[in-house]
N, C-alpha and C positions, 0 to 999 in steps of 0.2 A: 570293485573290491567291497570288501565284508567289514563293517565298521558296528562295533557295540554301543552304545550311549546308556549310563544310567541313570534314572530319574528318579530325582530329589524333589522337596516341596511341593508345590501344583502340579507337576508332572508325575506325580506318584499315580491319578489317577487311572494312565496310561500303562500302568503295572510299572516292578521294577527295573527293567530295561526294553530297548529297543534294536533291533537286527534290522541294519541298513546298507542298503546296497547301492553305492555311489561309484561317483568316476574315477579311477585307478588317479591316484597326487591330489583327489580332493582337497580342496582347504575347508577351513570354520565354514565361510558363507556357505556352501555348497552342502555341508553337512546341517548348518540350518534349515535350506531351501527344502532337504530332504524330510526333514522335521516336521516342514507345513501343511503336511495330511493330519497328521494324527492329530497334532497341535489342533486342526480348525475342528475336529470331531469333537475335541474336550471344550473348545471354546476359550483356549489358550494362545493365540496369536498374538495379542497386546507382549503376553510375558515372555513368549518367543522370541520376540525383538528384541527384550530390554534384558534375556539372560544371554550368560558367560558358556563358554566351555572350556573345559579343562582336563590335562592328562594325569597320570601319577604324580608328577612333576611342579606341573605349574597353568596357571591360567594364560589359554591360547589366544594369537591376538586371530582378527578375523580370517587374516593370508595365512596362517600356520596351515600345512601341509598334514594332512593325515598318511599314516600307513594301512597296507592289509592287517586285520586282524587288532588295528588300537582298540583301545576301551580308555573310552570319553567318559567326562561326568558333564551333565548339564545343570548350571546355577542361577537356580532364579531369584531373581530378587527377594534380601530378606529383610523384615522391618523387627523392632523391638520396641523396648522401651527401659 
């Protein structure tokens, strides 16, 4: 199945989204695991691990189940001051 993800902060350099093609009841990890090409070509694996994903709704836990066609947001760690 066909899953969107769009990318926020560090991940912006990967453009504004990603078209990912995983296993039909994916969950979060699965939809990470898919993430780990492009992620290691920006040299973004640390933040990989340590961001969120999240739907319209709410931030998914790692077993949260995807469907055909969601649009994910990926949240990576943000600092301030």
């Amino acid at each position: 199945m066909r899953v969107t993800v769009k990318l926020f902060g560090a991940f912006r350099v990967l453009g504004e989204g990603l078209e990912l093609d995983v296993p039909s009841n994916a969950n979060i990890s699965q939809i990470r695991a898919a993430m780990m090409e492009p992620a290691a070509t920006a040299e973004l694996l640390p933040t990989l691990e340590v961001s969120r994903f999240a739907n319209e709704r709410e931030v998914l836990a790692e077993a949260a189940t995807c469907h055909p066609g969601d649009v994910l947001a990926i949240l990576p760690p943000v600092s301030g001051g």
